[in-house]
C-alpha positions as CSV (number, residue, x, y, z in Angstrom):
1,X,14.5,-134.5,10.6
2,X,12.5,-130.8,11.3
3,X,15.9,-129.6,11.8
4,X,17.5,-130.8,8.7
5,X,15.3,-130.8,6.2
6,X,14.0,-127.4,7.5
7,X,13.9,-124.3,4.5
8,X,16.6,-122.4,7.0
9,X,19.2,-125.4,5.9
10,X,18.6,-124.1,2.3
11,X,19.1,-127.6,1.0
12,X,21.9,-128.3,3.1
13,X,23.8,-127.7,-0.1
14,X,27.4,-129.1,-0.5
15,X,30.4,-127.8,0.8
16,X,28.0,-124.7,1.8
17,X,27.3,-122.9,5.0
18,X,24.5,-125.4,5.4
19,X,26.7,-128.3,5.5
20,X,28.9,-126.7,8.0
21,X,26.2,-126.0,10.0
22,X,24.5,-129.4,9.7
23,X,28.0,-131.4,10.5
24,X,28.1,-129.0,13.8
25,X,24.7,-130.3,14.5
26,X,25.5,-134.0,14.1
27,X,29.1,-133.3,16.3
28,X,26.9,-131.9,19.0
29,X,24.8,-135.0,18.8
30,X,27.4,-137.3,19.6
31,X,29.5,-135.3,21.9
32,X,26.2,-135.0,24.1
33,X,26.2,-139.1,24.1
34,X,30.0,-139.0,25.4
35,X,31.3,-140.7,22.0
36,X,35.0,-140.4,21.6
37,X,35.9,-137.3,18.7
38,X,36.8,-139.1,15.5
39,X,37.3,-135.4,13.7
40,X,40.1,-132.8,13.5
41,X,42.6,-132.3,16.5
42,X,40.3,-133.5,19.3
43,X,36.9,-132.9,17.6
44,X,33.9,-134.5,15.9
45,X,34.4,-132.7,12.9
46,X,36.5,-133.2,9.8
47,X,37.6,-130.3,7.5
48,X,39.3,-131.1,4.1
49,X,39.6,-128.7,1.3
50,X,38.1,-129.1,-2.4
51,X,39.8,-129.3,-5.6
52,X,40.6,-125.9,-7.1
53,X,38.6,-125.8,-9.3
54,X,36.4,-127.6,-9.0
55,X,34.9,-130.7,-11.6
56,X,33.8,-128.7,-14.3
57,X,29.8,-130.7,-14.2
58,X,30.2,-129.2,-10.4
59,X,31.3,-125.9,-11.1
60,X,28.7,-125.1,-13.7
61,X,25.5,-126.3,-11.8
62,X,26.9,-124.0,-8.2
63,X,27.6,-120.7,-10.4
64,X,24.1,-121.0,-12.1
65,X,21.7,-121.5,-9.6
66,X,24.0,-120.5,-5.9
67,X,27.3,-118.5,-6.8
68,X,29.0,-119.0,-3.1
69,X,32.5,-120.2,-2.7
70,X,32.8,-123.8,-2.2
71,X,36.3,-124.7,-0.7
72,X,35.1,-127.0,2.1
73,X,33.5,-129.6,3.1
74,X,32.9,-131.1,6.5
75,X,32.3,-134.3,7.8
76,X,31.1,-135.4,11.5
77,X,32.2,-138.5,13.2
78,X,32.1,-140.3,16.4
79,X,33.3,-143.5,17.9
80,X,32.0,-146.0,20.3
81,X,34.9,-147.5,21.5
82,X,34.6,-151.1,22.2
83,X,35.3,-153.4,24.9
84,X,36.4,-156.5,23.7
85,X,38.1,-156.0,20.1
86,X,38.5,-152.7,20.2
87,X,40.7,-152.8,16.8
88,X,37.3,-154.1,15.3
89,X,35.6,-151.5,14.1
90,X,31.9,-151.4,11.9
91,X,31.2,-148.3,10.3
92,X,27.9,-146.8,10.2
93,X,27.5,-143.7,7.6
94,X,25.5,-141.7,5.6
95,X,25.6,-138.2,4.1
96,X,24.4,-134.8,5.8
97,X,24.4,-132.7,2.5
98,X,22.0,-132.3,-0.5
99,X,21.4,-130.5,-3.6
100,X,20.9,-126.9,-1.9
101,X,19.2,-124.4,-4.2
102,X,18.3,-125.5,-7.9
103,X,15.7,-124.3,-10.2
104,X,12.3,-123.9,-9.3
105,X,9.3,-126.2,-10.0
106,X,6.1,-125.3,-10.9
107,X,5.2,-124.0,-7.3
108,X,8.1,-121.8,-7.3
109,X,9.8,-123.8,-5.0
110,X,13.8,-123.5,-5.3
111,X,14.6,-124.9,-2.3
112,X,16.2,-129.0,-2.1
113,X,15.2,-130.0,1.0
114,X,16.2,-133.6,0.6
115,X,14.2,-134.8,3.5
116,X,14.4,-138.2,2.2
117,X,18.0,-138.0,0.6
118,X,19.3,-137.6,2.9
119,X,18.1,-136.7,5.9
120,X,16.2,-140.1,6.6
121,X,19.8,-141.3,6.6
122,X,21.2,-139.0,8.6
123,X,18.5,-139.5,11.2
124,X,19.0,-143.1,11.5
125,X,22.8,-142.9,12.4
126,X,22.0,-140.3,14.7
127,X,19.6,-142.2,16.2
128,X,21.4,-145.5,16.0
129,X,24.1,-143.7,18.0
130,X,21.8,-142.4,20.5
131,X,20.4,-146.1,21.1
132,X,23.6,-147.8,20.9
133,X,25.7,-145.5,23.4
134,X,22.9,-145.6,25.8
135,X,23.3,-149.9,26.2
136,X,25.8,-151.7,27.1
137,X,29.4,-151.3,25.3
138,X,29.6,-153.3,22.3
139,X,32.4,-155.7,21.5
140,X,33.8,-154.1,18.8
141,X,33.9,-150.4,18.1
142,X,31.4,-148.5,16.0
143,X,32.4,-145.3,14.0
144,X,29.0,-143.1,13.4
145,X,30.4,-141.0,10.3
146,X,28.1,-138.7,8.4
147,X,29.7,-137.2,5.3
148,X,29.8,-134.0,3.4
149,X,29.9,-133.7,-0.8
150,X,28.4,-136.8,-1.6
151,X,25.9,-134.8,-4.1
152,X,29.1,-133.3,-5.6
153,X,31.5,-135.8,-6.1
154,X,32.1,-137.9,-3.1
155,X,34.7,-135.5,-1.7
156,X,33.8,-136.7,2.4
157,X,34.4,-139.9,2.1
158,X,37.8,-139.3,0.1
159,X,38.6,-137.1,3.1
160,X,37.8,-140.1,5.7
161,X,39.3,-142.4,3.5
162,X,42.6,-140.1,3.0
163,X,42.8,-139.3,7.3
164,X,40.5,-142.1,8.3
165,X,39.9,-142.1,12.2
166,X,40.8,-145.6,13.1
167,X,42.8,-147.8,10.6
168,X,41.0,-148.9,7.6
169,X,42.1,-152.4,7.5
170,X,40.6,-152.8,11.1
171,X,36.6,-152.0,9.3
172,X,35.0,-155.3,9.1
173,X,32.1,-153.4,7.3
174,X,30.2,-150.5,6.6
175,X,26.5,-150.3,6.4
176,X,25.5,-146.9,3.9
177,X,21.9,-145.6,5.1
178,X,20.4,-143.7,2.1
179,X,16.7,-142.8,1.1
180,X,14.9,-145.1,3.8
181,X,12.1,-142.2,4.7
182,X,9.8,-143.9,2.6
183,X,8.4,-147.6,1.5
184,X,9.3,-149.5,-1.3
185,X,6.4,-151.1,-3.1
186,X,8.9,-153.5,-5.3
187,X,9.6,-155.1,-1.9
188,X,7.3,-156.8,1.2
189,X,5.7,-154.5,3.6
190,X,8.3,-153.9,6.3
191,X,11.4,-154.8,4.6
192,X,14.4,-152.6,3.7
193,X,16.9,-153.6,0.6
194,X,20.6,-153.9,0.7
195,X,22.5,-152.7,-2.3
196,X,24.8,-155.6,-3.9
197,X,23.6,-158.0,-1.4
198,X,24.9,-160.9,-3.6
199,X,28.2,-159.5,-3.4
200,X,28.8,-160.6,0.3
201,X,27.3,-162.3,2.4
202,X,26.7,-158.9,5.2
203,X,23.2,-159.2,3.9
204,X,22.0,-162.4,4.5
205,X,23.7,-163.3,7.6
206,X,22.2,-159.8,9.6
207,X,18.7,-161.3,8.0
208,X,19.3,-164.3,9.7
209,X,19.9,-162.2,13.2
210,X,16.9,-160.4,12.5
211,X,17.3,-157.4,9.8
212,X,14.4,-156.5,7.3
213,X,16.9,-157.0,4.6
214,X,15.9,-158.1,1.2
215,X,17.9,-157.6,-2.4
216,X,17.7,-154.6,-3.9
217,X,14.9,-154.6,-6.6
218,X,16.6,-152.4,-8.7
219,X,19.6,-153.8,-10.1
220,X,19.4,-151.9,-13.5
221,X,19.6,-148.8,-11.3
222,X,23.4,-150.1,-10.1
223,X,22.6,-148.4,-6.5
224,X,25.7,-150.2,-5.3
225,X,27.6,-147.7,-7.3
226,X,25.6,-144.4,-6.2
227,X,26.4,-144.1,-2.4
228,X,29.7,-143.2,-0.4
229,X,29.9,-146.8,0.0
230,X,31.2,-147.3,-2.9
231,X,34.2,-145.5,-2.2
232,X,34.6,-147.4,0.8
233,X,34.0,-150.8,-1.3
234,X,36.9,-149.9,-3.9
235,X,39.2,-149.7,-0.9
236,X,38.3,-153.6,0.3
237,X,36.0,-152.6,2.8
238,X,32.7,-154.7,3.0
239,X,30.8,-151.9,2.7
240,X,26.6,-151.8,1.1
241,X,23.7,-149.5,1.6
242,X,20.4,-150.2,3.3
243,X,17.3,-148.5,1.8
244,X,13.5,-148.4,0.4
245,X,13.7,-145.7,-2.3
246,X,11.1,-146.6,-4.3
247,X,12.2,-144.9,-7.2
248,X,9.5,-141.8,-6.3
249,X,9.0,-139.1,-8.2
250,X,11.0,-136.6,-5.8
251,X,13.9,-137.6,-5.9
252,X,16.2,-134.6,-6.4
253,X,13.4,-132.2,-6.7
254,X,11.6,-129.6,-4.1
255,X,8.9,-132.1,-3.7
256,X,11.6,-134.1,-1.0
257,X,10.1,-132.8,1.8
258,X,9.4,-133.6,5.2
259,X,5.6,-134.1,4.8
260,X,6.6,-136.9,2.3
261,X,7.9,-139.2,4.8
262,X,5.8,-142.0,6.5
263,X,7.4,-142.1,9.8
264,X,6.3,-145.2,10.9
265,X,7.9,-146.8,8.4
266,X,11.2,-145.2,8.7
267,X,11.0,-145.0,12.3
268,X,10.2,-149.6,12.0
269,X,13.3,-149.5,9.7
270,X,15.6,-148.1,12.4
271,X,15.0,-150.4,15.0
272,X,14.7,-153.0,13.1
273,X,18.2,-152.8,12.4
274,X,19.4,-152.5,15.8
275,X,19.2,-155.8,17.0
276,X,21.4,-157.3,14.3
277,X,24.0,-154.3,14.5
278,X,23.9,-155.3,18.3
279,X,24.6,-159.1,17.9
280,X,26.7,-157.8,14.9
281,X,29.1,-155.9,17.4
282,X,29.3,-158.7,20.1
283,X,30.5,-161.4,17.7
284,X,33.8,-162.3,16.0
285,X,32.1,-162.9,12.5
286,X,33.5,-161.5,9.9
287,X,31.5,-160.9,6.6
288,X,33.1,-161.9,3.0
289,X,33.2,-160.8,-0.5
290,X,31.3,-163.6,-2.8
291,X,33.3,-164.7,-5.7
292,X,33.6,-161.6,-7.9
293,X,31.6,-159.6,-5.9
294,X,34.2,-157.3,-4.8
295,X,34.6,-154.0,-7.3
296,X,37.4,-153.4,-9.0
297,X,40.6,-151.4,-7.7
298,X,40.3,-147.6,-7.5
299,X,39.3,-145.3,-9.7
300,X,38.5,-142.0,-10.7
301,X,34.4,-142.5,-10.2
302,X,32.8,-138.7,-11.5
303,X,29.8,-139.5,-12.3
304,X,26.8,-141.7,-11.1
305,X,24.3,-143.8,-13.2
306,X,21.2,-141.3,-14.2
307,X,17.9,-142.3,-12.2
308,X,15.0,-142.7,-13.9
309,X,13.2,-139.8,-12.8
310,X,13.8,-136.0,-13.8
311,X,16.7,-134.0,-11.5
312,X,18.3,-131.0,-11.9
313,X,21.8,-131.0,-13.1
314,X,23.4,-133.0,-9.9
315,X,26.8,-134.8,-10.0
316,X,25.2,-137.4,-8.0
């Protein structure tokens, strides 16, 4: 978390030099744990180019406030392979990139650290990874994937969606981990909230195996809709996010740093989730859409609902 939500990462800005730097950092992380590559030609990171040019919502927040080149972004994945059903696969994701720099606040602060987006996030799959390659080799096989863009239009997850490391009809689900650095007051005192959790039943059954999960308190909000999950969803994929934002007040401002995050509560919210992921990756269940909880087909998706709370321009 020091090291990616530090002022040198510059706001780990996306498609930046940042990004780069922070998707080498996560590759590092796995290779050190002996995961299996899931990148480009034998490595743990995934290149893919950006439109040219780029959205025109994108293009005119980069030029105004950070006038760099964005052509790439960079994703960092590893793969647990498993023992039993090794063409089982459950994905575990978040994103490595944030807003970068944006216009100052009243401190004179330009700098988006986005310690809890999403760094918090970021954390717990690198942690996850570290405490799940350390036991016993699970059942089925877990892909760690952290992806790039997701403030600017989603373009990681199109990129591990368009050369995805293991097929994509062998995902039996993907669990998003977005903005968990802090407590949520809408919900008890130790729980976490899955987004669309009445769309499957993922949710419910890892409760009943032991996860902190709860509904997501926020409906109006459509957080379903927000994260790279949803990408994942549109393709068939039973794929939600676990979190506790709380709706605070800095969200997408320079306020989202590290001293903001309670780290016993994010550090309870981790393992709290690595018993179920465990039993999870030993069994043979398979979760299910509920009856019209499944989103529609594909589509273009440029733009996210607005949160309640101030941000600078952001395609997020």
């Amino acid at each position: 978390m020091n090291f990616l939500a530090d002022d040198e990462l510059h706001g780990r800005g996306s498609a930046t030099r940042d990004e780069h730097i922070t998707a080498l950092f996560a590759a590092s992380q796995f290779q050190s744990l002996g995961l299996e590559p899931g990148g480009d030609n034998g490595t743990f990171v995934q290149k893919s180019a950006l439109p040219s040019p780029l959205p025109a919502r994108a293009q005119q927040r980069i030029t105004r406030f950070e006038d760099t080149p964005r052509k790439e972004t960079w994703n960092a994945i590893g793969i647990l392979r498993g023992t039993g059903a090794p063409n089982e696969v459950i994905l575990l994701t978040a994103h490595l990139d944030h807003l970068g720099i944006g216009p100052a606040n009243a401190s004179g602060d330009t700098i988006y650290n986005g310690a809890d987006d999403d760094a918090s996030g970021t954390t717990a799959v690198l942690a996850l990874a570290h405490i799940l390659a350390s036991g016993p080799r699970p059942r089925r096989t877990i892909v760690f994937a952290l992806f790039g863009t997701e403030e600017m239009g989603g373009f990681g997850n199109r990129a591990f969606l368009a050369h995805p490391p293991v097929p994509l009809n062998t995902i039996v689900a993907n669990l998003e981990f977005e903005m968990i650095g802090r407590p949520d007051p809408a919900v008890p005192a130790g729980t976490l909230w899955l987004t669309g959790f009445d769309r499957s039943n993922l949710g419910p059954e890892l409760a009943k195996h032991g996860a902190h999960l709860v509904a997501d308190p926020h409906p109006a909000q459509q957080f379903f809709r927000r994260s790279d999950n949803y990408a994942l969803a549109q393709q068939g994929i039973i794929a939600q996010t676990v979190s506790s934002y709380g709706l605070h007040k800095d969200y997408h401002q320079p306020s989202d740093e590290l001293s903001t995050i309670d780290f016993t509560h994010m550090t309870r919210a981790i393992a709290s989730m690595v018993n179920p992921i465990r039993w999870f990756a030993d069994s043979n269940w398979k979760p299910q859409w509920s009856p019209g909880g499944r989103p529609d087909t594909p589509r273009p998706d440029t733009s996210h609902p607005a949160p309640t709370t101030p941000a600078p321009a952001s395609p997020k």
